[in-house]
KOLTOR-19852 format. One record per residue (C-alpha): residue number from 0; residue in one letter; z, y, x. Coordinates in Angstrom, 2 decimals, padded with zeros to 5 digits, always signed. Layout:
REM residues N
ATOM   seq   type        up     north      east
ATOM   NUM      a         Z         Y         X
...
//
This chain:
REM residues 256
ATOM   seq   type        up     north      east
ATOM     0      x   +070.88   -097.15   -023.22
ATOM     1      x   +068.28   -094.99   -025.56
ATOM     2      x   +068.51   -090.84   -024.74
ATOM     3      x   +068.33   -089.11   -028.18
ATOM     4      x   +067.09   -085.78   -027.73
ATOM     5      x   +067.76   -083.39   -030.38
ATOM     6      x   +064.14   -082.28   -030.94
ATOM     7      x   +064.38   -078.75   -033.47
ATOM     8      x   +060.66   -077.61   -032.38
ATOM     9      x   +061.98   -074.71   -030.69
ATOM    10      x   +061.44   -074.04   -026.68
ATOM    11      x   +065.15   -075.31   -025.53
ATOM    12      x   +065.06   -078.86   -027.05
ATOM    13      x   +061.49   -079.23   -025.95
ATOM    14      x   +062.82   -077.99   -022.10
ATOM    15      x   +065.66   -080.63   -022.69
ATOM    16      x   +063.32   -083.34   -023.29
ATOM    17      x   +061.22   -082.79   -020.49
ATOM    18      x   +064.51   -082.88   -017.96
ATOM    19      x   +065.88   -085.99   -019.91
ATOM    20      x   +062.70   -087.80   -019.66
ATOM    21      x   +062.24   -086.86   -015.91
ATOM    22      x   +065.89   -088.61   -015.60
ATOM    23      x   +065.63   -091.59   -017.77
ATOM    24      x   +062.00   -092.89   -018.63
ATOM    25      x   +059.74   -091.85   -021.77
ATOM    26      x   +060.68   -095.33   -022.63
ATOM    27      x   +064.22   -094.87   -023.08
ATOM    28      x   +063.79   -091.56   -024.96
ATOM    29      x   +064.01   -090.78   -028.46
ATOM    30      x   +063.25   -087.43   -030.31
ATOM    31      x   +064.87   -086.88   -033.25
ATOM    32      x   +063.46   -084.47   -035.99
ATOM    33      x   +065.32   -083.57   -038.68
ATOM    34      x   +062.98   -081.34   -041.09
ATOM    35      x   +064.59   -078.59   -043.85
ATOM    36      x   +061.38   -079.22   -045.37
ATOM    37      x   +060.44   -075.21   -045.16
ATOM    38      x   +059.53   -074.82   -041.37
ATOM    39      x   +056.73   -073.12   -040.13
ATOM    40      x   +053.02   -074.61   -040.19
ATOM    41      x   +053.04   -074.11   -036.61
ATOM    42      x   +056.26   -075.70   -035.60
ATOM    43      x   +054.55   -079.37   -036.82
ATOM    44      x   +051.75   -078.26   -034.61
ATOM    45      x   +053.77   -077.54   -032.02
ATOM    46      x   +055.88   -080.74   -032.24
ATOM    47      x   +052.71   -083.02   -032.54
ATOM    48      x   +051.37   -081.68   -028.93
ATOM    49      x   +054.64   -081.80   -027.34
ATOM    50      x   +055.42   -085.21   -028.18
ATOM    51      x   +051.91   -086.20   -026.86
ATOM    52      x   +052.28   -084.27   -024.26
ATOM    53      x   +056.07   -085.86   -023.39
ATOM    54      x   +054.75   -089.72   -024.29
ATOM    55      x   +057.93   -090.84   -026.01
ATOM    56      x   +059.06   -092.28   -029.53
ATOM    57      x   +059.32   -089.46   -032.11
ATOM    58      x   +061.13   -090.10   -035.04
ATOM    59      x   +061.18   -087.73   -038.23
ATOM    60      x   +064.18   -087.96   -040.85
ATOM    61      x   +064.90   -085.65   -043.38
ATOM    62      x   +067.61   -085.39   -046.68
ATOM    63      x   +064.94   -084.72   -049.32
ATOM    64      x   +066.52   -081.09   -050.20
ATOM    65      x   +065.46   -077.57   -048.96
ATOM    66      x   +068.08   -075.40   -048.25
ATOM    67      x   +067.55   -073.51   -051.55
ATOM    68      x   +068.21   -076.65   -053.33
ATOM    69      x   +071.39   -077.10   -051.26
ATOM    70      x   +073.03   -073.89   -051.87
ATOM    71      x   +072.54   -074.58   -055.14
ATOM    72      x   +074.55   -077.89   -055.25
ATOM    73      x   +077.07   -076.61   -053.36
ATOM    74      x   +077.09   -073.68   -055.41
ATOM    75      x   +077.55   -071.31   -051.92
ATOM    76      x   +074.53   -068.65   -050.83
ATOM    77      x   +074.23   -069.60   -047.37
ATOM    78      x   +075.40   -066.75   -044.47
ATOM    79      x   +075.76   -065.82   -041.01
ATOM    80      x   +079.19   -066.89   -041.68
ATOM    81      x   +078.53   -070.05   -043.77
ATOM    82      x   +075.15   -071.74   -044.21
ATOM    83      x   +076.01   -075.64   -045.75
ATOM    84      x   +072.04   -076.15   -045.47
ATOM    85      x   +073.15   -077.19   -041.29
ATOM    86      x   +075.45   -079.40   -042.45
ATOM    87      x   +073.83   -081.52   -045.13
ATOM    88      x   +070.54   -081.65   -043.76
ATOM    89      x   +070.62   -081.35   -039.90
ATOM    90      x   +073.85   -082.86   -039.10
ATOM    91      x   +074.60   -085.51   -041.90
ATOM    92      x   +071.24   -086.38   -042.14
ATOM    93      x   +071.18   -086.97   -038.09
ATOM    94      x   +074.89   -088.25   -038.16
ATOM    95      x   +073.64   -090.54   -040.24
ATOM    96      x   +070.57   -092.24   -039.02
ATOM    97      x   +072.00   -092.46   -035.33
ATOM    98      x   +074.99   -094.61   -036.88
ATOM    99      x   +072.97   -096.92   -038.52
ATOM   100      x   +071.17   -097.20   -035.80
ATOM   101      x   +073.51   -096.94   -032.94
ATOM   102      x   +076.90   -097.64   -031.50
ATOM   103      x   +078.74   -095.01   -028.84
ATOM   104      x   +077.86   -096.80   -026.07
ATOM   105      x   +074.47   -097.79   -027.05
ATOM   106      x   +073.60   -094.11   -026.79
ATOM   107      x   +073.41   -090.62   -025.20
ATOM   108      x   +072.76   -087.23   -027.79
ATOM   109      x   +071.22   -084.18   -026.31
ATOM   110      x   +071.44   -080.67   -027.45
ATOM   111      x   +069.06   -077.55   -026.13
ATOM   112      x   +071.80   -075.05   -025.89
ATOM   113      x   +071.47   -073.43   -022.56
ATOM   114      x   +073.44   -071.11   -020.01
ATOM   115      x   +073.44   -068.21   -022.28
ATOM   116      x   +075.56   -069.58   -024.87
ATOM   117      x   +077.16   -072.22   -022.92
ATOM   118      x   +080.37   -071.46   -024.84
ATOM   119      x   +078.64   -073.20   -027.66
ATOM   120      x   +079.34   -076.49   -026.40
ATOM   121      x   +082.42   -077.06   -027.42
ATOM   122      x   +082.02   -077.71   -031.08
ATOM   123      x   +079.18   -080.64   -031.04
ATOM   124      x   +081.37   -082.47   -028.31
ATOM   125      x   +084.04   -082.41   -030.33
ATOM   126      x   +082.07   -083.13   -033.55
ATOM   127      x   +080.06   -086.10   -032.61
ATOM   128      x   +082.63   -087.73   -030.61
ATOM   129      x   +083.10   -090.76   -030.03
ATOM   130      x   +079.43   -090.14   -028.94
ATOM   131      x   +078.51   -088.46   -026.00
ATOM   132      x   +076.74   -085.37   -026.34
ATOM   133      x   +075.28   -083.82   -022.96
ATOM   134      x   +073.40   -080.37   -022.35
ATOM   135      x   +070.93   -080.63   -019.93
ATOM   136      x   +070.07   -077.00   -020.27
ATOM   137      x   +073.18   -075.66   -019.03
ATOM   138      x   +072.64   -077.26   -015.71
ATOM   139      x   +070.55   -076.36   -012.46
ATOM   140      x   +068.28   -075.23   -012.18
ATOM   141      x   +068.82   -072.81   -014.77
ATOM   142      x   +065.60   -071.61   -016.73
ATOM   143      x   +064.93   -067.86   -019.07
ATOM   144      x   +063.28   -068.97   -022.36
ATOM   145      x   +060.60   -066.52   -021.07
ATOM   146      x   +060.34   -069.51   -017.89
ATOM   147      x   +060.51   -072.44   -020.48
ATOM   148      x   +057.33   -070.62   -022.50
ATOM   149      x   +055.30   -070.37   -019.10
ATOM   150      x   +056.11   -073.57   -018.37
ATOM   151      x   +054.98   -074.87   -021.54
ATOM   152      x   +051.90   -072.18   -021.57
ATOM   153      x   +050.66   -073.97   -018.13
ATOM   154      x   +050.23   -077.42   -019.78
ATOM   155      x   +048.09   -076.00   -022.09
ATOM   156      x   +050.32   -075.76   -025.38
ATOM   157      x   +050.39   -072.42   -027.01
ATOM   158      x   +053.65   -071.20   -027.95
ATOM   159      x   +055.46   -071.34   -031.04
ATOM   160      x   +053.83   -068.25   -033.52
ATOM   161      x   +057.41   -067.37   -034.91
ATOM   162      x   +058.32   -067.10   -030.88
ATOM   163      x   +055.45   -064.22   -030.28
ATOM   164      x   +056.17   -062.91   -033.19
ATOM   165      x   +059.69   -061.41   -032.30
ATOM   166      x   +061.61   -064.22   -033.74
ATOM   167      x   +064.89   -065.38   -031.99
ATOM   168      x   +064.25   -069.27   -032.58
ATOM   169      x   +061.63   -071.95   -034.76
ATOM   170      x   +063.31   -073.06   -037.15
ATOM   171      x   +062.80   -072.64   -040.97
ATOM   172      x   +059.69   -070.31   -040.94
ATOM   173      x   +061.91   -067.47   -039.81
ATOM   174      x   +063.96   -067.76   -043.01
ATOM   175      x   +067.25   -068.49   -041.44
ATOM   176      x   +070.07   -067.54   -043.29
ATOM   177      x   +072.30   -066.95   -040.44
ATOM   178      x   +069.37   -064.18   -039.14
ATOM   179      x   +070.76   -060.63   -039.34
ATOM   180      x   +069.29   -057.33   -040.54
ATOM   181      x   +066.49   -057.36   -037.54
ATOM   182      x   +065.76   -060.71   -038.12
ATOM   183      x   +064.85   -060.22   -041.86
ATOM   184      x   +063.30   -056.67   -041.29
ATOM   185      x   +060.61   -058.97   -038.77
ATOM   186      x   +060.19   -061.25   -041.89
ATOM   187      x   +059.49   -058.37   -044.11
ATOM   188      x   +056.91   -057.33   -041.48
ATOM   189      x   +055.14   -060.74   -040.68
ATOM   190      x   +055.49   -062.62   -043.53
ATOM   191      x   +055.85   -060.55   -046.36
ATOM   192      x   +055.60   -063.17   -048.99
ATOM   193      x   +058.25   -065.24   -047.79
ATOM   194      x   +060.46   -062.02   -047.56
ATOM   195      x   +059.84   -061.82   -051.26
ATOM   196      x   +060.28   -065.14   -052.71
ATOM   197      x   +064.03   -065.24   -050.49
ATOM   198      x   +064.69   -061.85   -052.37
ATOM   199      x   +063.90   -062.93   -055.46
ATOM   200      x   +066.07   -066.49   -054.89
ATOM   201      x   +069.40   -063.96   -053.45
ATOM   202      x   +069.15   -062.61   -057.51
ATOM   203      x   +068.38   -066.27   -058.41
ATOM   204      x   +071.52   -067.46   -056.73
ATOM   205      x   +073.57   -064.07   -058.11
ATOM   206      x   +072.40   -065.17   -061.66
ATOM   207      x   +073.61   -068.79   -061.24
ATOM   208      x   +077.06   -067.93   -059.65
ATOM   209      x   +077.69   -065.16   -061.80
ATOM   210      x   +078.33   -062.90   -058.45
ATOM   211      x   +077.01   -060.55   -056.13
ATOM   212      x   +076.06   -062.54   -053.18
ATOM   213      x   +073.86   -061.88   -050.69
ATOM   214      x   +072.92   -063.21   -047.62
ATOM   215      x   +073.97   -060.01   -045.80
ATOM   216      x   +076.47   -057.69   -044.84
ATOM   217      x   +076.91   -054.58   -042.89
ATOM   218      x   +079.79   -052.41   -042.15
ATOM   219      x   +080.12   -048.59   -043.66
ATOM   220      x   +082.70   -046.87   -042.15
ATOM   221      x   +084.74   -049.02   -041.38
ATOM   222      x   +084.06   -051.46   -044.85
ATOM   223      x   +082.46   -054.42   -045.28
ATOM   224      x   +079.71   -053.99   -048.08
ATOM   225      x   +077.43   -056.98   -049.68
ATOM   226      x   +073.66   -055.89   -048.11
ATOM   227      x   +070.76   -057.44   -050.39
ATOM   228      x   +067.24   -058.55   -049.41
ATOM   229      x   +066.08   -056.03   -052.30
ATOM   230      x   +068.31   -053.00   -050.89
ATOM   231      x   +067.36   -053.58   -047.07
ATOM   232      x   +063.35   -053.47   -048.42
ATOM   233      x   +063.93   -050.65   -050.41
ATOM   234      x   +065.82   -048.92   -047.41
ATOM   235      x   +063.06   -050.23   -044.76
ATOM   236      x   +060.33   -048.82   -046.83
ATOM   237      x   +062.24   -044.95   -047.38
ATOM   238      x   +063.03   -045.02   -043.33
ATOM   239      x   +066.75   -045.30   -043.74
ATOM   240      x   +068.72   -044.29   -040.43
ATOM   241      x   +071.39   -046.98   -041.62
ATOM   242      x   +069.58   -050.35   -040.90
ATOM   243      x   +070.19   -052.37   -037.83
ATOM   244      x   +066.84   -053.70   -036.24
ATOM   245      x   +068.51   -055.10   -033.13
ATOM   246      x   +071.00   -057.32   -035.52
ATOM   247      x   +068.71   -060.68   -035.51
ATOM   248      x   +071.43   -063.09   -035.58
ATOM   249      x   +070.76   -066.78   -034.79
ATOM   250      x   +070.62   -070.37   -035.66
ATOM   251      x   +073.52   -072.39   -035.46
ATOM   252      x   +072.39   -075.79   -036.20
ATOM   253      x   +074.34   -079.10   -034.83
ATOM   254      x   +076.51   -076.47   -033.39
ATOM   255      x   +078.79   -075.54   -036.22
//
């Protein structure tokens, strides 16, 4: 039986590993890393001393697209509400691979979703059936990401940059399209010149659609209302009272 651990390069799958290799063996172990091809320098870093650290087989796979170039064939801008980029290349791309390699009851998948948002289960259970999906986080003893990070920090392994730099999770270099306002406004902050190349792709994408899409919305009085990367700068930099900096949203991958 081979333990497939989702492995993202954030601080929940690399917990998850640890507990799954405690259980089964490094031998039996296999973490699976499915790259968007525009993650952060330091998430590869981060994944190369964790899997020394762990001992196990690491296996990278990837679809060949960025999300960019996804949203484009699907002709959607990805969302909080809809982001196809999780679909094509985390959970095809994974579905995938583990079926060509893998029966149901050759295997066991792991995700890294914890207590906190144990009501995300649901969904990948009922998604990957017939395989069995277990969450190893969700069990005792329960762990803080805060607790995960020390834990990490005491084998020596720095933690992820995106992680001390305010953002919610390490995935695509804090470009997430399913981030909110907060999550953005820390992009414009940290890493200006990705903020501006995913502005200037939103009027990329409203050019090829023929729309006004963006990425984000935001209620005003009561009404929804289309929120572009341009107009949240523009109202960041003239110290609008309007803009939510506690909205950061989150990453939904292999959940949705």
């Amino acid at each position: 039986m081979k333990h497939i651990v989702f492995y993202s390069g954030g601080i929940g799958s690399w917990m998850t590993a640890k507990r799954v290799v405690e259980q089964h063996g490094k031998e039996n172990v296999i973490l699976l890393f499915t790259d968007t091809l525009i993650e952060d320098e330091d998430l590869y870093r981060f994944i190369d001393e964790t899997v020394e650290e762990l001992g196990t087989e690491y296996v990278r796979i990837e679809d060949g697209r960025t999300p960019w170039e996804v949203f484009k064939d699907v002709r959607w801008l990805g969302n909080s509400r809809l982001a196809q980029c999780s679909h094509h290349l985390k959970q095809k791309t994974a579905d995938k691979w583990i079926k060509d390699n893998f029966k149901p009851d050759e295997c066991i998948l792991y995700l890294g979703i914890d207590w906190t948002e144990e009501h995300r289960i649901i969904k990948p259970v009922e998604n990957w059936a017939p395989y069995k999906v277990e969450f190893p986080m969700c069990e005792e003893p329960l762990m803080t990401k805060d607790e995960m990070l020390q834990e990490l920090n005491n084998l020596g392994i720095s933690t992820p940059r995106l992680y001390d730099l305010g953002f919610s999770h390490n995935n695509c270099g804090g470009m997430c399209v399913k981030g909110g306002q907060g999550h953005f406004l820390n992009l414009l902050r940290h890493f200006p010149d990705r903020f501006e190349w995913m502005e200037n792709y939103e009027k990329e994408m409203q050019d090829y659609l023929g729309q006004e899409v963006t990425i984000l919305k935001r209620s005003v009085n009561g009404n929804r209302e289309n929120l572009s990367l341009q107009k949240l700068r523009e109202e960041y930099e003239t110290g609008s009272q309007q803009l939510d900096f506690f909205d950061m949203g989150g990453c939904g991958c292999f959940i949705s």
